[in-house]
Residue frames relative to the residue before (quaternion, step in Angstrom):
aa qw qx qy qz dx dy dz
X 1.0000 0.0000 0.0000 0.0000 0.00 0.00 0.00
X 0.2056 -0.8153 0.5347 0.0847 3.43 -1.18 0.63
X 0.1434 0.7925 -0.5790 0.1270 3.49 0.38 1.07
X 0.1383 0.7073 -0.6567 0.2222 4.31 0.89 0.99
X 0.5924 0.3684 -0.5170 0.4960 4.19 -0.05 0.19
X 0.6801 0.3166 -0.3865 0.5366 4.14 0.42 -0.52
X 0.2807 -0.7542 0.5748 0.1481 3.90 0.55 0.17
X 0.0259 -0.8346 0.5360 -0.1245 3.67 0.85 1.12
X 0.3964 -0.6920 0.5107 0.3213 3.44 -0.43 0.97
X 0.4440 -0.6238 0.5779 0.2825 3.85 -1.31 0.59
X 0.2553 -0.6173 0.7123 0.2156 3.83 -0.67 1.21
X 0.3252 -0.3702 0.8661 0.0841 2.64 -2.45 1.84
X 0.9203 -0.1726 0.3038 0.1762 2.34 -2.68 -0.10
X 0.6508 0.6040 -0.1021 0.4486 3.06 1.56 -1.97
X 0.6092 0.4703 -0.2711 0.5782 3.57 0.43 -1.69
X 0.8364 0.2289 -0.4036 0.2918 3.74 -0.32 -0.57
X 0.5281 0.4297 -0.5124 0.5234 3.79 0.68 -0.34
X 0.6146 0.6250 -0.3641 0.3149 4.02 0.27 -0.39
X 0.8075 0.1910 -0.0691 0.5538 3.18 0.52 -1.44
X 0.4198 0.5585 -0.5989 0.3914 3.75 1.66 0.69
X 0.5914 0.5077 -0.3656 0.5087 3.86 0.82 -1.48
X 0.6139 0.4777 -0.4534 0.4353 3.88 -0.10 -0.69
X 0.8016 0.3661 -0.2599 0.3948 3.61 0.21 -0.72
X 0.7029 0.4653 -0.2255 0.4885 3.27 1.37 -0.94
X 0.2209 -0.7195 0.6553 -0.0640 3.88 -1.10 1.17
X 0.4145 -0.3570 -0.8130 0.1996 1.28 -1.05 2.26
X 0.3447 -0.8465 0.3017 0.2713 4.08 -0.44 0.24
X 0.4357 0.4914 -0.6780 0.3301 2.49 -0.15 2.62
X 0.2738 -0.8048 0.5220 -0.0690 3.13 -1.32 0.29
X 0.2992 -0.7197 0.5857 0.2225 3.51 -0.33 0.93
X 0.8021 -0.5591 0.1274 0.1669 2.82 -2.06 1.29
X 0.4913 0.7614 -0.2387 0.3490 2.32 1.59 -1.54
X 0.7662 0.5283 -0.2146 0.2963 3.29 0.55 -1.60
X 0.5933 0.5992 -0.2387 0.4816 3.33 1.58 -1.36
X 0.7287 0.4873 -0.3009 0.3754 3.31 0.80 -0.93
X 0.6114 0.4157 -0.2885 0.6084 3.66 1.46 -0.54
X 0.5956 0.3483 -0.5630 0.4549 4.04 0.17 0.22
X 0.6614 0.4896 -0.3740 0.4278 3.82 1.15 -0.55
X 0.5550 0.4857 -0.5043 0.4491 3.44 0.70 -0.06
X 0.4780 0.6563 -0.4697 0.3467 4.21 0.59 -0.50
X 0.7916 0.4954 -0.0940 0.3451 3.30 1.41 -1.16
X 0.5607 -0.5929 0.3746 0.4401 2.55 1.71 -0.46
X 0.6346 0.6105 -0.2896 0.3751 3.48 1.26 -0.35
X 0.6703 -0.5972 0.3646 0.2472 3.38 -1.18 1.06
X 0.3201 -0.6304 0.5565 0.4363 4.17 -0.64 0.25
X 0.6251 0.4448 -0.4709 0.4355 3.72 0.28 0.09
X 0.6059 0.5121 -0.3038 0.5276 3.75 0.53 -0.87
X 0.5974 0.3554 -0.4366 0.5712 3.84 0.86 -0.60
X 0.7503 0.3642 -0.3902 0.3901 3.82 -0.17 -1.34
X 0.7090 0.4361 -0.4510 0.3222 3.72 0.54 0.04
X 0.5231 0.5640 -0.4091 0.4908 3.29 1.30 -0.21
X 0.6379 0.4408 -0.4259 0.4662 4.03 1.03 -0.91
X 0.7037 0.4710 -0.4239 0.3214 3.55 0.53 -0.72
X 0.6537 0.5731 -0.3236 0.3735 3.55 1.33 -0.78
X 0.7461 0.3886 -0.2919 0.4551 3.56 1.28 -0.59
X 0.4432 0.6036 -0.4121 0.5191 3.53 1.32 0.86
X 0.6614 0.4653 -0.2929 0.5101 3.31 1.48 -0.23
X 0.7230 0.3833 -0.2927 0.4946 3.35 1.41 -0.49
X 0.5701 -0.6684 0.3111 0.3627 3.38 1.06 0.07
X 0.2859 0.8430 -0.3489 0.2929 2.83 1.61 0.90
X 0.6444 0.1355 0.1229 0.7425 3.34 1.30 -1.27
X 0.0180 -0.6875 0.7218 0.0778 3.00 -2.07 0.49
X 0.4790 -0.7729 0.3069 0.2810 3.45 -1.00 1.04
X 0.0934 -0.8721 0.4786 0.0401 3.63 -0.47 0.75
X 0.8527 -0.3431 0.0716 0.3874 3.50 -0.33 1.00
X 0.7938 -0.1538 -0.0416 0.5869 3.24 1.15 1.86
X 0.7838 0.2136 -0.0317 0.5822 3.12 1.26 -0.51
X 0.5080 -0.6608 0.5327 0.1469 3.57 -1.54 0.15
X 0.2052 -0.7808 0.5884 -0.0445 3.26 -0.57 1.84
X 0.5544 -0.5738 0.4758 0.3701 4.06 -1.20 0.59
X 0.4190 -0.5466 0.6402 0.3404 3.94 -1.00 0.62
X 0.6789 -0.4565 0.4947 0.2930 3.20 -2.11 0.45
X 0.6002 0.3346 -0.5563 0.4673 3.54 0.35 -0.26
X 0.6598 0.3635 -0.4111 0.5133 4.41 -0.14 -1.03
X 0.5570 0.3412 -0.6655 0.3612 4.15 0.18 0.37
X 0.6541 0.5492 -0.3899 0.3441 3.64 0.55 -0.98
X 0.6776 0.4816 -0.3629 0.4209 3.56 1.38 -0.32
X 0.4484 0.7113 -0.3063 0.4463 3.36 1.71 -0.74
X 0.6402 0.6329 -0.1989 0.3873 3.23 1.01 -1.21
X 0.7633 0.3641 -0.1825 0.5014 3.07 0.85 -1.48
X 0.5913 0.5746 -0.3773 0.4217 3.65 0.96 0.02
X 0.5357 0.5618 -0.3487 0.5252 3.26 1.20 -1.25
X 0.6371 0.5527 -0.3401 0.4159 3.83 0.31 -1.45
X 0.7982 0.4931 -0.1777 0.2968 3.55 0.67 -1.00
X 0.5495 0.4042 -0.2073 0.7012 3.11 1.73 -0.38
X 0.8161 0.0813 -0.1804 0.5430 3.88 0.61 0.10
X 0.0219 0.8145 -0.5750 -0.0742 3.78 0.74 1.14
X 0.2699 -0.4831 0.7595 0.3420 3.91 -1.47 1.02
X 0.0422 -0.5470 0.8347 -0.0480 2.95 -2.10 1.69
X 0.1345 -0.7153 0.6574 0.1950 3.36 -1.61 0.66
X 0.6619 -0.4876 0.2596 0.5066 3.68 -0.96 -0.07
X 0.0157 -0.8979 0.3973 0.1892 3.24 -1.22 0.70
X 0.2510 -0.8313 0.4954 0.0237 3.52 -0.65 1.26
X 0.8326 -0.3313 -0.0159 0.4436 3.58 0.81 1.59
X 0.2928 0.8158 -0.4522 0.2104 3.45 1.72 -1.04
X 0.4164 0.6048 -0.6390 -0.2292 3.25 -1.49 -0.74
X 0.4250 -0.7378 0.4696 0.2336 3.37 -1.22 0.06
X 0.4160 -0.7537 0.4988 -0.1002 3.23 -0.52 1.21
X 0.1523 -0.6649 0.7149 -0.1539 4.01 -0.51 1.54
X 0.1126 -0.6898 0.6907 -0.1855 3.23 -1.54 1.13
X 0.4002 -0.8038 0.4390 0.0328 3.45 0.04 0.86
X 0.0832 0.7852 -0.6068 0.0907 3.91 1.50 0.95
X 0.6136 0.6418 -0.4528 0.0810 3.63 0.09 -0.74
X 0.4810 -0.4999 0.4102 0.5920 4.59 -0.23 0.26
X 0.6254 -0.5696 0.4873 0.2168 2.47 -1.74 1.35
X 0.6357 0.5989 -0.3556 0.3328 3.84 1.06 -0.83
X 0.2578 0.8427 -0.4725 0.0109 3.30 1.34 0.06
X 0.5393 -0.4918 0.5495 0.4066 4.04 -0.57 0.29
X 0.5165 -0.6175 0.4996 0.3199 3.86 -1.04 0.71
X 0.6920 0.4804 -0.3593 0.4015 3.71 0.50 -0.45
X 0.4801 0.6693 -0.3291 0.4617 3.33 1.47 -0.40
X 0.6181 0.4588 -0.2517 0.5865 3.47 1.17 -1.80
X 0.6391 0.5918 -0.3267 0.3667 3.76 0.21 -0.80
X 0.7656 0.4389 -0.1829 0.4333 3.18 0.67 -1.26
X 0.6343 0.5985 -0.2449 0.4237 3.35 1.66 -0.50
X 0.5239 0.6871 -0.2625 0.4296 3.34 1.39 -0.95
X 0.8372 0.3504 -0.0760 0.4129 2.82 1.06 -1.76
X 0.3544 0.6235 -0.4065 0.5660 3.56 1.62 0.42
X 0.7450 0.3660 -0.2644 0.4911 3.57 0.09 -1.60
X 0.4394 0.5975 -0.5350 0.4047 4.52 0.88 -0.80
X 0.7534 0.5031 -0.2121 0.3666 3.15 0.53 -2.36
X 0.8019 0.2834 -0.3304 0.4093 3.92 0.39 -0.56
X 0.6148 -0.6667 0.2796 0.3152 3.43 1.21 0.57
X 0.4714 0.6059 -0.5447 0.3376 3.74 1.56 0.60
X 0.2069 -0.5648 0.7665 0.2250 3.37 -1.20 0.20
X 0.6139 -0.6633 0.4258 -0.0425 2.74 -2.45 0.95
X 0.2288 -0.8571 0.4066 0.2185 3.50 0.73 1.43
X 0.7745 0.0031 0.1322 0.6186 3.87 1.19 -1.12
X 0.5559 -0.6165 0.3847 0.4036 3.44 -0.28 0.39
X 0.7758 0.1384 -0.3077 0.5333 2.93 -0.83 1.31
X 0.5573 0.4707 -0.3537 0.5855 4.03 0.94 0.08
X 0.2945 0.5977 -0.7418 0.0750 3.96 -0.73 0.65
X 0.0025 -0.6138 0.7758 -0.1464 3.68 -2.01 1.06
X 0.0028 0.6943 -0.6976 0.1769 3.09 -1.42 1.05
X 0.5121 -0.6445 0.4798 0.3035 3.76 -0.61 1.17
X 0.4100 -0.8255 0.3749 0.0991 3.26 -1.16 1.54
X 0.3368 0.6762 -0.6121 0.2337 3.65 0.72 0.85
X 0.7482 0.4299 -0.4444 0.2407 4.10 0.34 0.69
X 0.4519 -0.7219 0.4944 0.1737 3.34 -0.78 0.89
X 0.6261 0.5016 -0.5594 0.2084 3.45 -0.78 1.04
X 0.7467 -0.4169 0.2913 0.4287 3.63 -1.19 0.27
X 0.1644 -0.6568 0.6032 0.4215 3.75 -1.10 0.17
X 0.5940 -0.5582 0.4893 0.3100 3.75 -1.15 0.33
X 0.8346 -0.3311 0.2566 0.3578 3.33 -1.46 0.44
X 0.7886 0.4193 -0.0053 0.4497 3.13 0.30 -2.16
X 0.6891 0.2903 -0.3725 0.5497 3.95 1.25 0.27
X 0.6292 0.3554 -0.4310 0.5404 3.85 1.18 0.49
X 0.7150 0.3719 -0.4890 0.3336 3.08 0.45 0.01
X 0.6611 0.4800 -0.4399 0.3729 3.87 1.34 -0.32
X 0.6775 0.5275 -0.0750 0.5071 3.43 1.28 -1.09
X 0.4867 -0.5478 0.6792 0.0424 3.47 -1.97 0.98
X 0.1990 0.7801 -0.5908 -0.0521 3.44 0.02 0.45
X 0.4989 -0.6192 0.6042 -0.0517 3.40 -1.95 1.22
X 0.4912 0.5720 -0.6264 -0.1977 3.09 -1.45 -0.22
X 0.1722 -0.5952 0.7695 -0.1550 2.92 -1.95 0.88
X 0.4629 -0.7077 0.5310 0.0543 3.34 -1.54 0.41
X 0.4118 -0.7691 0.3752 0.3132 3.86 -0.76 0.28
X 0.3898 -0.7521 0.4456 0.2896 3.26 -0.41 0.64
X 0.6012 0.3711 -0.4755 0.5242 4.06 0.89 0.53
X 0.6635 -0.3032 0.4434 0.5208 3.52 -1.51 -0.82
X 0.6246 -0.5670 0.5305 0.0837 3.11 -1.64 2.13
X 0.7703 0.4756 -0.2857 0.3143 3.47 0.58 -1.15
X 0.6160 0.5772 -0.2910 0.4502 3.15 1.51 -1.17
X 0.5344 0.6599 -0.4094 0.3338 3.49 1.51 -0.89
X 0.6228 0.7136 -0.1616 0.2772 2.74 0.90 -1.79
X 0.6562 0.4486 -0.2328 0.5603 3.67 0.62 -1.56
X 0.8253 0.4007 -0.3533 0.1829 3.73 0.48 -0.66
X 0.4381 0.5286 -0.3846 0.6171 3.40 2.49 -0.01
X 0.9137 -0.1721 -0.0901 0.3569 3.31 0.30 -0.04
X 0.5768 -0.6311 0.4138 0.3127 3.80 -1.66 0.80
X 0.1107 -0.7891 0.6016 -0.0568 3.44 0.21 1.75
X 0.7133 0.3732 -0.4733 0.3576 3.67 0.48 0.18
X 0.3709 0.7291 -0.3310 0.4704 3.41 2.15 -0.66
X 0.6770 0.4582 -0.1603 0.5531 3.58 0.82 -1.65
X 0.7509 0.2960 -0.3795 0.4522 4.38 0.16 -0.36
X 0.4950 0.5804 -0.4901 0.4218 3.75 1.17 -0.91
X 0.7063 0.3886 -0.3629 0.4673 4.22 0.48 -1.52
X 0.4065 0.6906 -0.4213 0.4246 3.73 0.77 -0.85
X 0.8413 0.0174 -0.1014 0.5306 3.55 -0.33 -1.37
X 0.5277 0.5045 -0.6059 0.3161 3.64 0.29 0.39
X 0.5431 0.5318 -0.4156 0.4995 3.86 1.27 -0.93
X 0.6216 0.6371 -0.3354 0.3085 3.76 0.77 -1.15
X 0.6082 0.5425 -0.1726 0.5532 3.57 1.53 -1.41
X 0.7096 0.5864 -0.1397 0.3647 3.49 0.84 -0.86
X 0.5680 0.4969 -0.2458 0.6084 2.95 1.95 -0.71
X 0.5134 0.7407 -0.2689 0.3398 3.32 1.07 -0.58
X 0.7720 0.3281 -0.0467 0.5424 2.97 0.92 -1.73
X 0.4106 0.6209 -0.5776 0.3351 3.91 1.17 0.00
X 0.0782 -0.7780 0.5984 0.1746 3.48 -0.68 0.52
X 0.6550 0.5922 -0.2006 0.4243 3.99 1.75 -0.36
X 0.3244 -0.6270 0.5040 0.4975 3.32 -0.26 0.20
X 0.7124 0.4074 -0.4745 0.3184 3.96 0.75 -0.40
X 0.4194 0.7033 -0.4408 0.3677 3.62 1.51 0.18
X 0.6854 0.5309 -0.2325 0.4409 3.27 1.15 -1.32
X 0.6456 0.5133 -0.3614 0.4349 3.23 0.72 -1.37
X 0.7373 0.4869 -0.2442 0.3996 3.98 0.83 -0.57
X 0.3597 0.3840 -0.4731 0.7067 3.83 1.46 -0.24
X 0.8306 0.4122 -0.3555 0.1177 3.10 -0.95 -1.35
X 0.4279 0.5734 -0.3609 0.5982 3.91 1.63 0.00
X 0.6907 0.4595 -0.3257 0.4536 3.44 0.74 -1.06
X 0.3891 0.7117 -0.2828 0.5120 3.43 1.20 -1.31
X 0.7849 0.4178 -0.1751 0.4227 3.58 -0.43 -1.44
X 0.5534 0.4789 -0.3430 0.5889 3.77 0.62 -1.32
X 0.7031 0.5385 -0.3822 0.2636 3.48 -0.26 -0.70
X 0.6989 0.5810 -0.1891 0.3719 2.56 0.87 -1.83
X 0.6442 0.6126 -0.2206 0.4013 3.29 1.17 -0.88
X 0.8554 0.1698 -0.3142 0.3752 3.00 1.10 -0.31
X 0.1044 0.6948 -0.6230 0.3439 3.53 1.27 0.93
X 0.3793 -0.6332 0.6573 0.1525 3.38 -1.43 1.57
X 0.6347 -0.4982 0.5876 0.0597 3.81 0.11 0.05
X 0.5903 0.5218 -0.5566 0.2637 3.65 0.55 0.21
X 0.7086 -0.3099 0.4715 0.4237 3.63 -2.05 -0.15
X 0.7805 -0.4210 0.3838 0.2574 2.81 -1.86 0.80
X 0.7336 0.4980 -0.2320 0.4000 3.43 0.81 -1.48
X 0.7104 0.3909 -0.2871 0.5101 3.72 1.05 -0.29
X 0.3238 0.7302 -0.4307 0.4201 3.97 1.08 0.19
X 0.1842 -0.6601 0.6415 0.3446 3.21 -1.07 0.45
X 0.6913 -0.5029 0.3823 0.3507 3.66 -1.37 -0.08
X 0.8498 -0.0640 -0.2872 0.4373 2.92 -1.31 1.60
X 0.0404 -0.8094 0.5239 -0.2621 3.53 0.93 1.38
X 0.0620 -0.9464 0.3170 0.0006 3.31 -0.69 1.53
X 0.0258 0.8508 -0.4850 0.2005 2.81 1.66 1.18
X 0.7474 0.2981 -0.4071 0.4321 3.54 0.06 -0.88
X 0.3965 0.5461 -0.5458 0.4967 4.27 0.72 -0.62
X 0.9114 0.2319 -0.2898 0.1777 3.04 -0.59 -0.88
X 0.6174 0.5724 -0.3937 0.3690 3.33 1.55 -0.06
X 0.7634 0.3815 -0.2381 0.4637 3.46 1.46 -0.37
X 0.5343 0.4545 -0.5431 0.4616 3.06 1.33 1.20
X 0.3692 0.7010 -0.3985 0.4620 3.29 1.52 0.14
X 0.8382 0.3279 -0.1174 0.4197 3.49 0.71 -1.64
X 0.4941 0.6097 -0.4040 0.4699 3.32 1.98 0.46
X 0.4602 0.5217 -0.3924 0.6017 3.48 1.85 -0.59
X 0.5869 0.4456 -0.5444 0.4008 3.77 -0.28 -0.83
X 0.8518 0.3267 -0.3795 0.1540 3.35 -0.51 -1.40
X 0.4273 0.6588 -0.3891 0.4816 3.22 1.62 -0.84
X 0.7837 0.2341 -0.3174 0.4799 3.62 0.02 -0.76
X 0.6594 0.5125 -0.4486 0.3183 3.53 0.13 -0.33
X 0.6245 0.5519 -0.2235 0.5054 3.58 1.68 -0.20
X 0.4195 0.6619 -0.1438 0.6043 2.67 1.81 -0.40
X 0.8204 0.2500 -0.1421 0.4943 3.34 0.56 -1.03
X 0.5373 0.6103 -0.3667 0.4521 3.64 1.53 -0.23
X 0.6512 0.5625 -0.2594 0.4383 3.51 1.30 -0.41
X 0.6613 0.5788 -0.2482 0.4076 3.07 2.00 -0.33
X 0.4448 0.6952 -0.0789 0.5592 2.82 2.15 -1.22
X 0.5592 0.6156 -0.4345 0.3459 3.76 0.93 -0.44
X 0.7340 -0.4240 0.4895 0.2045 3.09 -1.39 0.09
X 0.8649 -0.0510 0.0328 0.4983 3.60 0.14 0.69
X 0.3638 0.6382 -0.5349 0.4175 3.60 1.69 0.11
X 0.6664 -0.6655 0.3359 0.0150 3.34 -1.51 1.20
């Protein structure tokens, strides 16, 4: 397959025992198994067990009875993947919510860092520095480190929402990659073809802002692409139950 215009990253050793545990619930897995999803690739069982032993040094993984479970920081990333492929939406009826940035300006850079990446994770985008808002139709908690830097608001705009919308973020930028990944699945004809869109797939997914129907452009293919995503899962998770057997080799 040739998919060099989507510039799909090439899975290492690493990326695939990673973004296998991410997908897999709960997210661990015995060696055995890792070493057969690496073999799809082409990858050596040594080249895999050095990659498990290296991401136990980085605090990637820890070993759990025979196998190799995801550290607490990659659950919080699980999380945010899982969230993406099933976003909690509530109804929405113009709301948005609205972050201000009250916190001293002297913050410490890791502070500012950590904030960016808080406000990415709840899906606001940044009208002016310091100012981030995103229509309010999702339900979850904000985290420490965005109450404690930020004022939060909500209130509404007084022009057209939609027009708002397009200018926080490149929603036609975001459906054009959408249905090129979508075409790309198409043409996987491997399961290691798939298993590589579908990572790409995922990234995406991650960054889909999540807005209401009413602010979408037309025939928006966020939801295509998430249930062709979760048509890859099962395939591989059946996949991976055959690995998981009992005497499989």
């Amino acid at each position: 397959m040739n998919d060099a215009p989507l510039a799909l990253r090439p899975l290492t050793a690493r990326s695939v025992v990673l973004s296998t545990l991410l997908g897999h619930h709960p997210p661990r897995l015995p060696v055995r198994a890792l070493v057969r999803v690496g073999e799809l690739f082409g990858i050596a069982e040594g080249t895999v067990r050095v990659a498990l032993s290296r991401m136990v040094a980085a605090g990637d993984l820890r070993q759990q009875s025979g196998g190799y479970a995801l550290t607490a920081r990659l659950l919080a990333r699980q999380a945010r993947q899982d969230e993406s492929r099933a976003p909690r939406t509530r109804p929405w009826r113009g709301a948005w919510e609205i972050a201000v940035v009250t916190a001293d300006g002297s913050r410490p850079p890791a502070e500012r860092t950590a904030l960016r990446q808080a406000m990415a994770a709840l899906r606001l985008a940044e009208l002016r520095e310091g100012s981030w808002l995103r229509p309010a139709n999702l339900d979850r908690p904000h985290p420490p480190v965005a109450t404690a830097q930020c004022t939060w608001f909500t209130g509404a705009p007084d022009g057209d929402p939609a027009a708002l919308a397009r200018s926080l973020w490149d929603l036609d930028g975001w459906a054009a990659h959408a249905r090129e990944l979508l075409a790309a699945l198409d043409r996987a004809e491997t399961p290691a073809d798939r298993f590589t869109v579908a990572a790409a797939v995922l990234r995406h997914l991650l960054t889909d802002p999540l807005l209401p129907a009413p602010l979408l452009p037309d025939a928006w293919p966020g939801a295509a692409l998430r249930s062709r995503y979760d048509a890859f899962e099962a395939e591989f998770r059946e996949r991976l139950r055959h690995f998981l057997a009992p005497g499989d080799g």
